[in-house]
C-alpha positions in Angstrom: -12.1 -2.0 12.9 -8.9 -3.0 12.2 -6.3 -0.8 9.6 -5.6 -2.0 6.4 -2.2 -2.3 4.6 -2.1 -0.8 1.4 0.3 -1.3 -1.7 1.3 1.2 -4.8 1.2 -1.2 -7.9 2.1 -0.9 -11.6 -1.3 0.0 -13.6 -2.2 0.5 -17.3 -2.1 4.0 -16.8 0.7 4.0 -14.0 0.7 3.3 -10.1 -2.4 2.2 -8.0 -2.9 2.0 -4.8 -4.4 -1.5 -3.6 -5.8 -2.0 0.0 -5.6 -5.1 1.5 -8.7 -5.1 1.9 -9.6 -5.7 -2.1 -7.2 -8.8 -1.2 -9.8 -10.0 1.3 -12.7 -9.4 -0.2 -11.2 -11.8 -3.5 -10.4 -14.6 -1.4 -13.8 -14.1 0.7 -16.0 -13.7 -2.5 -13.3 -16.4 -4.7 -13.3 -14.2 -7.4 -10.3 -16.1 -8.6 -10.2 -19.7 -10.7 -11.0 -22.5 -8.3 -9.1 -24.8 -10.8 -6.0 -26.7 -10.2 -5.4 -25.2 -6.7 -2.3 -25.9 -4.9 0.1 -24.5 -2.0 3.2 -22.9 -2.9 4.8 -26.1 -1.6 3.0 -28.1 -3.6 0.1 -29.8 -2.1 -3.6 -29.9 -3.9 -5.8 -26.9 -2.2 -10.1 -27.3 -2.6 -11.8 -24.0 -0.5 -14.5 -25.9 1.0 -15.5 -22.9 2.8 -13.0 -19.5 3.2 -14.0 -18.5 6.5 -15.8 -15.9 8.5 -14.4 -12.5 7.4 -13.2 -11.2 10.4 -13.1 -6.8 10.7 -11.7 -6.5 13.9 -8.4 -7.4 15.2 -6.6 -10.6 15.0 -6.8 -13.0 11.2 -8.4 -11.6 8.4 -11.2 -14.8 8.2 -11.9 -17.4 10.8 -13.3 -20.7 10.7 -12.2 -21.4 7.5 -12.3 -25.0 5.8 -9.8 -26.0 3.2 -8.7 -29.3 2.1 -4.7 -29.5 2.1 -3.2 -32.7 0.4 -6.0 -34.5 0.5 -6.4 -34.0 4.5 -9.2 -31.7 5.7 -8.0 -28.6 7.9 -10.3 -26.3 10.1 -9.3 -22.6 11.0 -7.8 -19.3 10.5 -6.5 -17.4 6.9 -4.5 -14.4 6.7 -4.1 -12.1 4.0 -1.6 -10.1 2.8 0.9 -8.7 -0.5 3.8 -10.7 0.0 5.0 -13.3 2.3 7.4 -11.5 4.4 4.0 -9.3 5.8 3.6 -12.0 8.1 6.3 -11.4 10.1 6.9 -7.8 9.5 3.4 -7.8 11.1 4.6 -9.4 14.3 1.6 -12.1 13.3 4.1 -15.6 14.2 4.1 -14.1 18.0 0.9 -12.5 18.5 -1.6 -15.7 20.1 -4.4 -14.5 18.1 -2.8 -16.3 14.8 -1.6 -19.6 16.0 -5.0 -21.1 14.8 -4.0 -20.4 11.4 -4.0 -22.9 8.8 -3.7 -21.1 5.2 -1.0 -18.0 4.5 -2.7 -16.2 1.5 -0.6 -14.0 -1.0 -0.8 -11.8 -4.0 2.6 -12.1 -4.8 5.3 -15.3 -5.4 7.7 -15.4 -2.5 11.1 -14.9 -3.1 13.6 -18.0 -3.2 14.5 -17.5 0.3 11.9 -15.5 1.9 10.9 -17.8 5.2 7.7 -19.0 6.0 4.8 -18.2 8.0 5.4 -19.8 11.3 2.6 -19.7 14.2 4.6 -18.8 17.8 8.1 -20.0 15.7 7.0 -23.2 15.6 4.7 -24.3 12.5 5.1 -23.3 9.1 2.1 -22.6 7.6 1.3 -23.4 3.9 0.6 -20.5 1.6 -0.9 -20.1 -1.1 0.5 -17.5 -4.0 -3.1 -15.8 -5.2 -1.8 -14.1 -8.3 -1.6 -16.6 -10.9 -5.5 -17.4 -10.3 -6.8 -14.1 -10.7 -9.4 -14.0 -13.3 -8.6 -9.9 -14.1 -5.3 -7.8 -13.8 -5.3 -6.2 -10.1 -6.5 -2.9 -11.2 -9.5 -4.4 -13.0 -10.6 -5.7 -9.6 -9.6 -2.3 -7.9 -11.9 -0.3 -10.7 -15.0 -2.3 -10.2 -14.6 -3.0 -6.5 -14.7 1.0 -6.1 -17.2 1.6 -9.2 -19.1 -1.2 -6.9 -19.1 0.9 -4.4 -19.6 4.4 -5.9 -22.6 2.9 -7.1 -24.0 2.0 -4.4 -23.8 5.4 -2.9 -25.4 6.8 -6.6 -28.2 4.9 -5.5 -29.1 5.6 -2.1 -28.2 9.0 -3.1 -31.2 8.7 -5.9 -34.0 8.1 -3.2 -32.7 11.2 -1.8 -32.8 12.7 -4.9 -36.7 12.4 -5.6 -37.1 15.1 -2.5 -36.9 19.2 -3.2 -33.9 20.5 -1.6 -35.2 22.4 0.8 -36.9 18.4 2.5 -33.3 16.7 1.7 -31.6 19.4 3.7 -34.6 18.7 6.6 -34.4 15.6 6.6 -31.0 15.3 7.2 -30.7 17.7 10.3 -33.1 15.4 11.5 -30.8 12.2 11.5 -27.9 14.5 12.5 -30.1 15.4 15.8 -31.0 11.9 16.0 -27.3 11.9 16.8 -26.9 15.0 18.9 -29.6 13.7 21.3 -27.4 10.2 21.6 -23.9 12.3 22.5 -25.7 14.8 25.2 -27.1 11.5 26.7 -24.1 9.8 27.1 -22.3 12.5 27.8 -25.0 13.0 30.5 -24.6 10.4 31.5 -20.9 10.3 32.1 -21.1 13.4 34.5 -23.6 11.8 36.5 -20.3 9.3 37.4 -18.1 11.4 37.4 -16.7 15.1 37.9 -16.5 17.9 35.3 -12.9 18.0 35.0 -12.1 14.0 35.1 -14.7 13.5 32.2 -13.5 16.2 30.2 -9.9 14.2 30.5 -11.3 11.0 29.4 -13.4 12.8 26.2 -10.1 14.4 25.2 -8.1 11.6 25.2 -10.6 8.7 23.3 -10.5 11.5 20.8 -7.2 11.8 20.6 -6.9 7.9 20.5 -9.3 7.5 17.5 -11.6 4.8 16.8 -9.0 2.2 17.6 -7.2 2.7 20.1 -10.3 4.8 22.6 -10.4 2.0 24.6 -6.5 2.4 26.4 -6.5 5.7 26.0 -9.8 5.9 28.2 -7.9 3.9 30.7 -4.9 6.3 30.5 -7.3 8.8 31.7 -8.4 7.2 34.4 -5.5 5.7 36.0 -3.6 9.2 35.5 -6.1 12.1 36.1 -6.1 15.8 34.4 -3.6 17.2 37.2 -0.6 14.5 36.7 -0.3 15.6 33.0 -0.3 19.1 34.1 2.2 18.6 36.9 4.9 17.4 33.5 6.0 14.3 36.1 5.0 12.1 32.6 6.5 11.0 29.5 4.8 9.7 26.5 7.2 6.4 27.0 6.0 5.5 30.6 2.2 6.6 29.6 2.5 4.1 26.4 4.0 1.3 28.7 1.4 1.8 31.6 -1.1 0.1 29.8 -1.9 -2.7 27.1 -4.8 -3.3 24.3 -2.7 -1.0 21.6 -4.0 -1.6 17.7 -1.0 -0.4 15.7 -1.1 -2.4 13.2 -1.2 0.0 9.7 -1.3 3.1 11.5 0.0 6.4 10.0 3.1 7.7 12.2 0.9 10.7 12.9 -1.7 8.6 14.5 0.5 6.4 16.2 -0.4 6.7 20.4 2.8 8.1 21.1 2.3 10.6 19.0 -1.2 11.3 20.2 0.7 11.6 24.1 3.3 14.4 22.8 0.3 15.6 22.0 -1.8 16.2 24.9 1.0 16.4 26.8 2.0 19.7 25.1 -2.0 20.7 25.5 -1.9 20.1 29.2 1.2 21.7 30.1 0.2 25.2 28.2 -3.5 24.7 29.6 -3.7 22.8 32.7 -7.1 24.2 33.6 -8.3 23.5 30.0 -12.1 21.8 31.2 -12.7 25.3 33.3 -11.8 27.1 30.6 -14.3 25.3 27.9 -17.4 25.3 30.8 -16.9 29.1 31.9 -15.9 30.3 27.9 -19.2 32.2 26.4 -21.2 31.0 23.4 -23.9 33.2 22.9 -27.1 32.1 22.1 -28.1 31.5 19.0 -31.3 29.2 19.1 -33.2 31.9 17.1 -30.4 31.4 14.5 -30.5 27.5 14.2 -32.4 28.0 10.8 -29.4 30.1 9.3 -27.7 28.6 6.5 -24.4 27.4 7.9 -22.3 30.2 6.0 -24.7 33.1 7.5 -24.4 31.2 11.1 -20.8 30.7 10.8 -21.0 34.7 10.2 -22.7 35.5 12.9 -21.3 34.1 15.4 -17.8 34.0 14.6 -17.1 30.8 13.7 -13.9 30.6 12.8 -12.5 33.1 15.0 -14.1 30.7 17.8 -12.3 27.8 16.0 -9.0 29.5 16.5 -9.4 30.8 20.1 -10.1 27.3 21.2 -6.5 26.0 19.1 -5.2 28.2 20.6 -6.9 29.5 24.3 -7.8 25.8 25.4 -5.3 23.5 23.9 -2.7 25.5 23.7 -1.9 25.0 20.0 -1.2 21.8 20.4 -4.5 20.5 18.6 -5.9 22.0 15.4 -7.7 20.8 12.2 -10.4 18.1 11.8 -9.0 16.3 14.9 -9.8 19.8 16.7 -13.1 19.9 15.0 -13.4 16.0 16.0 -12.3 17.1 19.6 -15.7 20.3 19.7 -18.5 18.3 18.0 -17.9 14.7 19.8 -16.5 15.9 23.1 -16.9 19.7 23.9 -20.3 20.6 22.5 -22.1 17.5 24.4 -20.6 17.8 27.4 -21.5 21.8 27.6 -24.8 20.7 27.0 -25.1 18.1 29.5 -24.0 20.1 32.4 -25.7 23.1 31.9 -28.8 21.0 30.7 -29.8 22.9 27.9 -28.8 20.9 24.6 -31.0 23.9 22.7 -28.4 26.4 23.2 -25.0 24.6 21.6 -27.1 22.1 18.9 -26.7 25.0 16.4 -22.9 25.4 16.7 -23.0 21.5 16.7 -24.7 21.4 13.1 -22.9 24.4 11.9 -19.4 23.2 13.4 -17.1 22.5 11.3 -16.7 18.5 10.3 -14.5 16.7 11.7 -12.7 13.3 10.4 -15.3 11.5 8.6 -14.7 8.6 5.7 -14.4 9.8 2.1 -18.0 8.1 1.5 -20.1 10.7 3.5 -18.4 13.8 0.9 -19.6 11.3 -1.7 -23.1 10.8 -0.9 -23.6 14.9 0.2 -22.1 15.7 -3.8 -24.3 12.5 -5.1 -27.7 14.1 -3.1 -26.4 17.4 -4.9 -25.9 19.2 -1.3 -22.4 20.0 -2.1 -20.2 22.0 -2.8 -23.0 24.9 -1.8 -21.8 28.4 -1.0 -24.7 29.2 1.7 -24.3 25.4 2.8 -20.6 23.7 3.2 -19.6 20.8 4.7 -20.4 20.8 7.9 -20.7 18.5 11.3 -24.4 18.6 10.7 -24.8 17.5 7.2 -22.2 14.5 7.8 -23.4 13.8 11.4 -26.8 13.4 8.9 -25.1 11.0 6.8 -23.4 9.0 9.2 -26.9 8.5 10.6 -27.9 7.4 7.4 -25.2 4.5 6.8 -25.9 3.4 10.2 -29.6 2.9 9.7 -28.5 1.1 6.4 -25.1 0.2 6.2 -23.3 0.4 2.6 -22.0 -2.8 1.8 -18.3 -3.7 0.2 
């Protein structure tokens, strides 16, 4: 799924901050006045139909149907906060928008802001949102989130009318459910490939994040383990080697680049990294799997193991959630796979620290009452259990 841009605006009660997103989901629910329409340039505007609502990459709704002075025009409709977006987003060269035939905005354009254009040749019409809206902006914001905060409240209810003790059971179960799904692909994998070439590609589609797995994956396989370690590479000529980069709305510290300087600092202090993590000893602890996860993190050293791997295995390059991330979707799976015994790491897996989750799963743990706990934190189990959850059932909004 695609990034969104957000936007700090004035407020009753001082700034908000507005995704994009709420943007869409006005003009894809037309919770605005569908009187008097018109384009910014002045022709009549009826939304016969506003489009498919498109989450991936490319325009924010396809297939739309609008009637534009009187003539009936089939396709695309971007959103954004002002006009200039358009180009700032490097939309009137990118292929994927010159199908569009509406330019939606929040805000007025200024006198001599210039137009959409599709590939520098058509302008597109737009169409200034604000002065339709049937609440301020952060009346929308409020009950778009108290939409979805309720939501949660209610799944979290059903959970609710079971004892603790069978809330907490049954979600380890749907965060196995999940475990069993990573040691078989990760399984798998190593039945394709060697030990040291798949640890490579795991570490670098986490490093790459949801949106941007896919070319990092195919870094990894056109330039294996030892050509990072050899330092012949720069995070330039990796970026340029291959294509399919999302960067649009990205946070600087997520941008690939970044992620490169990255792992190339983690291979060049640990070029044997993937031997390291398959001969490094975690003691058993299947007896221990019904610890709580403060008495197992105890007992087997949990944190001190979350340090030693910063540090011993990635050289210090990697730490935090996207370390966390890095153990419980890559490292823990794959030990599993090739020693064939998934018994003997799940318990670290569900005790593990958690990784980078959306703000939702913390939600729907406090709203089930299984946080904050002292014997039980927040851990890769309990939101590996939630995730689980919303994938069974998606939340909606």
């Amino acid at each position: 799924m695609k990034a969104h841009s957000v936007a700090e605006l004035p407020g009753l009660y001082g700034p908000i901050t507005v995704s994009e997103l709420l943007l869409q989901k006005i003009w894809a629910q037309r919770e605005f006045s569908q009187d008097h329409l018109a384009t910014n340039e002045g022709q009549s505007l009826e939304i016969i139909h506003p489009g498919r609502w498109n989450r991936q990459e490319g325009p924010d709704f396809r297939g739309a149907e609008l009637k534009i002075g009187g003539e009936i025009r089939r396709g695309d409709v971007e959103v954004h906060f002002h006009m200039k977006d358009w180009a700032a987003h490097g939309h009137g060269t990118n292929p994927e928008f010159r199908d569009v035939v509406l330019h939606v905005v929040l805000f007025p354009p200024q006198s001599l802001a210039s137009p959409a254009m599709t590939e520098g040749v058509n302008a597109i019409p737009v169409f200034v949102l604000l002065p339709h809206l049937l609440h301020d902006i952060e009346e929308y914001a409020n009950l778009d989130s108290l939409g979805a905060f309720e939501e949660i409240m209610a799944r979290a209810a059903v959970w609710l009318e079971y004892p603790e003790h069978e809330r907490r059971a049954r979600l380890r179960e749907k965060a196995l459910t999940r475990w069993n799904q990573k040691v078989r692909f990760a399984s798998s994998r190593l039945e394709s490939s060697s030990w040291e070439a798949v640890c490579h590609q795991y570490a670098m589609e986490v490093l790459g994040y949801r949106r941007n797995r896919a070319p990092m994956s195919n870094l990894a396989t056109r330039f294996p383990l030892d050509r990072f370690a050899q330092g012949e590479l720069t995070p330039d000529a990796l970026f340029t080697a291959v294509t399919g980069w999302k960067l649009a709305g990205l946070r600087p510290a997520n941008h690939p680049r970044h992620r490169l300087v990255q792992y190339l600092q983690w291979t060049a202090a640990a070029p044997n990294w993937p031997l390291r993590m398959r001969t490094y000893s975690w003691e058993d602890s299947m007896s221990d799997s019904a610890m709580s996860t403060a008495a197992f993190r105890s007992a087997h050293r949990l944190t001190e193991k979350r340090c030693m791997l910063a540090d011993k295995l990635t050289g210090g390059a990697l730490s935090g959630s996207r370390l966390d991330t890095l153990v419980c979707d890559a490292l823990l799976p794959l030990l599993a796979a090739v020693t064939n015994n998934p018994a003997h790491f799940e318990p670290y897996w569900l005790h593990w620290f958690g990784g980078d989750v959306p703000d939702a799963y913390g939600e729907f743990l406090r709203a089930s009452c299984l946080l904050p706990s002292r014997d039980y934190p927040k851990s890769n189990g309990l939101l590996q259990g939630v995730l689980q959850v919303f994938l069974e059932q998606p939340v909606c909004g």
